[in-house]
C-alpha positions in Angstrom: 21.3 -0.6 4.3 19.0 0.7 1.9 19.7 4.1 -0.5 17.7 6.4 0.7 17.4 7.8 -2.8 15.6 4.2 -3.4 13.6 4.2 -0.5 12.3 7.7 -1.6 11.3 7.1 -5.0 9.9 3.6 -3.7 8.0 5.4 -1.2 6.6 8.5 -3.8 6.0 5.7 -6.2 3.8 3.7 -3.3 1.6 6.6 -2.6 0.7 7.3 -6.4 0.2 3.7 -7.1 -2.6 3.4 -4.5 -4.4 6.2 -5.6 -4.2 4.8 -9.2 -5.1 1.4 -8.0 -8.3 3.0 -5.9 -9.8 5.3 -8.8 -9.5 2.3 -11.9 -10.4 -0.1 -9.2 -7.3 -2.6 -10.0 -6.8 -3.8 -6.2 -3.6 -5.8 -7.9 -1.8 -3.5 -10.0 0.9 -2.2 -7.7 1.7 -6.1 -9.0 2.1 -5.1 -12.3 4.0 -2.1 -11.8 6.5 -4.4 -10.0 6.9 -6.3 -12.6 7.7 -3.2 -14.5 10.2 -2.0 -12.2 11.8 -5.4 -11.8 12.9 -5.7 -15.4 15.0 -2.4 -14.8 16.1 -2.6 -11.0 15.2 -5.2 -8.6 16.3 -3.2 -6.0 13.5 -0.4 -6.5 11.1 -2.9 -6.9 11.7 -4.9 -4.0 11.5 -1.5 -2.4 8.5 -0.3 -3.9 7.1 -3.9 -2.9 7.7 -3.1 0.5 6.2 0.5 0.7 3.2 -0.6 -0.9 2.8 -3.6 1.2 2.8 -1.7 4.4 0.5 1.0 3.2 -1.8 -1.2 2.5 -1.4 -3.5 5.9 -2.1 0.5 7.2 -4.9 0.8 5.4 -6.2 -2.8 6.2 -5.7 -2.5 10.1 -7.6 1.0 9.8 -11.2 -0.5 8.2 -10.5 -3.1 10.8 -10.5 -0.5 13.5 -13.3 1.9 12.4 -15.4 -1.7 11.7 -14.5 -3.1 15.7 -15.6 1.2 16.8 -18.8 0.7 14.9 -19.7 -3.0 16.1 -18.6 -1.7 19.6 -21.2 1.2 20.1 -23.8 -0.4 18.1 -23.7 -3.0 20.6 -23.3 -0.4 23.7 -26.6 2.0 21.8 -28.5 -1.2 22.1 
């Protein structure tokens, strides 16, 4: 079982990276700051790994969504 303490920071950590990653437009550096994290504590970083991953498998499955909603009623307006 998992500190929560890591889980936490993993998590806050997660959510900062992805904001970072949108507005410099690095789509890879939640990567790097792995790396980062790794050389200290591989247990925050597998962590972080993890948070990031599913955030972004969220965010992936949502612009799936909203593209199957649009294809659906510009098909059904036709």
């Amino acid at each position: 079982m998992s500190d929560p303490a890591v889980t936490e920071m993993a998590n806050k950590l997660a959510v900062e990276c992805l904001a970072v990653q949108k507005e410099v437009g690095d789509d890879r550096l939640f990567m790097k700051v792995g790396e980062v994290l790794g050389a200290s504590s591989q247990t925050l970083e597998e962590a972080f790994l993890t948070a990031i991953r599913t955030r972004m498998a969220e965010i992936q499955g949502r612009d799936f969504l909203v593209k199957q909603i649009k294809a659906h009623r510009a098909n059904k307006a036709e």
